[in-house]
Structures are given as structure tokens and as C-alpha cells.
C-alpha positions as CSV (number, residue, x, y, z in Angstrom):
1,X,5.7,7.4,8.8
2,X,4.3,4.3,10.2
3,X,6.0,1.6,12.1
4,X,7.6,-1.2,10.6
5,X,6.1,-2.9,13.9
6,X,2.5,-3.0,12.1
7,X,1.0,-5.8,11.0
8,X,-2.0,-7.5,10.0
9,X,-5.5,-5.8,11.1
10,X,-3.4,-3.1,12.6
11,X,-1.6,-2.0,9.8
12,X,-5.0,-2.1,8.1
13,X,-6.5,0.1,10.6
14,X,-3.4,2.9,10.3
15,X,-3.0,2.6,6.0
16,X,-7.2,3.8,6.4
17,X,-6.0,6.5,9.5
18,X,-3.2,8.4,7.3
19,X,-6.0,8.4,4.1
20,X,-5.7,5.6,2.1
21,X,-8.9,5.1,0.6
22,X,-9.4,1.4,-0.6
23,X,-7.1,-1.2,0.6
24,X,-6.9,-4.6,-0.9
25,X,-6.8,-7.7,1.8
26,X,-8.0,-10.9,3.0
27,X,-10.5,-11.0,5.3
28,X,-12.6,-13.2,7.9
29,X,-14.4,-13.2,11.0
30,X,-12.2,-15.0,13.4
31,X,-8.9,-14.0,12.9
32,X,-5.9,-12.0,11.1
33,X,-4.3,-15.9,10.7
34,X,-7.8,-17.5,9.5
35,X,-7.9,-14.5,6.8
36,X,-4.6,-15.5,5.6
37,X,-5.7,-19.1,5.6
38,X,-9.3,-18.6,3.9
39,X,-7.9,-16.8,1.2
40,X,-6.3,-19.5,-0.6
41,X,-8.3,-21.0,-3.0
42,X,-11.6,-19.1,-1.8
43,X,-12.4,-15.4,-2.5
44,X,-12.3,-14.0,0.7
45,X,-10.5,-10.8,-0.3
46,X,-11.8,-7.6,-0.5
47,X,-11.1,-3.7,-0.8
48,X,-11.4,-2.3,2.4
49,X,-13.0,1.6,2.7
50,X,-13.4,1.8,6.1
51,X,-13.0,0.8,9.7
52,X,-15.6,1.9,12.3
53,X,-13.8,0.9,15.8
54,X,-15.5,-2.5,15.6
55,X,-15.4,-3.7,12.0
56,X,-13.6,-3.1,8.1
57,X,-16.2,-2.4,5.5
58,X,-15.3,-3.1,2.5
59,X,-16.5,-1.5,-0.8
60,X,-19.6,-3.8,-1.1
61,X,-20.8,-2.5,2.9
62,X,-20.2,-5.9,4.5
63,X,-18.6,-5.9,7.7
64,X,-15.4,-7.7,8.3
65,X,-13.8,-8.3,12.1
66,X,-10.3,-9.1,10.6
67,X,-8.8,-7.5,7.7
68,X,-4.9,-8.2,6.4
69,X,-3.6,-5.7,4.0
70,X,-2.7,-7.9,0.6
71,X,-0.4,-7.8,-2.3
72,X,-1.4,-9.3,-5.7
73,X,0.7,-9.8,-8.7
74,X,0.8,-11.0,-12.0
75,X,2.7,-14.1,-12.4
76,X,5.7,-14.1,-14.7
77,X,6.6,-16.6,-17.1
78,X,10.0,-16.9,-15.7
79,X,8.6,-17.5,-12.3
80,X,6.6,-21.0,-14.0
81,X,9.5,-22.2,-16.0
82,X,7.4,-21.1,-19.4
């Protein structure tokens, strides 16, 4: 069982440790907050496959420095008022 202390690149690092194979997240270059930040209105998300002690690759073989484990949802109609 992992720690509830994980977060952010880290908890990345240990979902790809114990198997998972593709995990969805935001991701940058600079840092676990700028990947939280960039992915808000831009499309830096990706699925990541693997993590090589330096850098997350993601599905498409780019490289990544920081990568935040992500959730996405549907949006409900009760959620909009619709």
C-alpha cells in the first residue's frame, strides 16, 4: 500500500513502481506546480508509461521532468445548473 504522504511527481513515480501501466497527468518542464498551472486551458496532459530516473515518458516518447497524476471527469448536468 502506498503512502497517503505521496504526491505529485512522486506519487507518479511509485503508481509506475507497483505496475501501473499508463497514467493520466499534467505535465511540464519546470515544475509539479507549473504542470498544474499549464494544464488549464492548454493540453499539456499526457499518459505517462514510464519514468527512467531522470524523466516521465509518456505514450507518444516525449520526455517530461514533471509529471502530476490527474483525474478527469465527465461533467454532470446537475453540477451546471442544466
Amino acid at each position: 500500500m502506498m503512502s497517503h504522504e505521496l504526491k505529485g511527481s512522486d506519487l507518479t513515480r511509485a503508481m509506475l513502481a507497483r505496475g501501473d501501466k499508463k497514467v493520466w497527468c499534467a505535465v511540464c518542464d519546470e515544475s509539479d506546480e507549473r504542470a498544474m498551472m499549464n494544464h488549464y486551458g492548454n493540453d499539456f496532459t499526457a499518459y505517462i508509461v514510464s519514468f527512467d530516473g531522470r524523466y516521465f515518458y509518456c505514450s507518444t516518447g516525449t520526455p517530461w521532468s514533471y509529471a502530476v497524476p490527474i483525474k478527469i471527469s465527465a461533467v454532470m448536468p446537475f453540477e451546471v445548473s442544466i
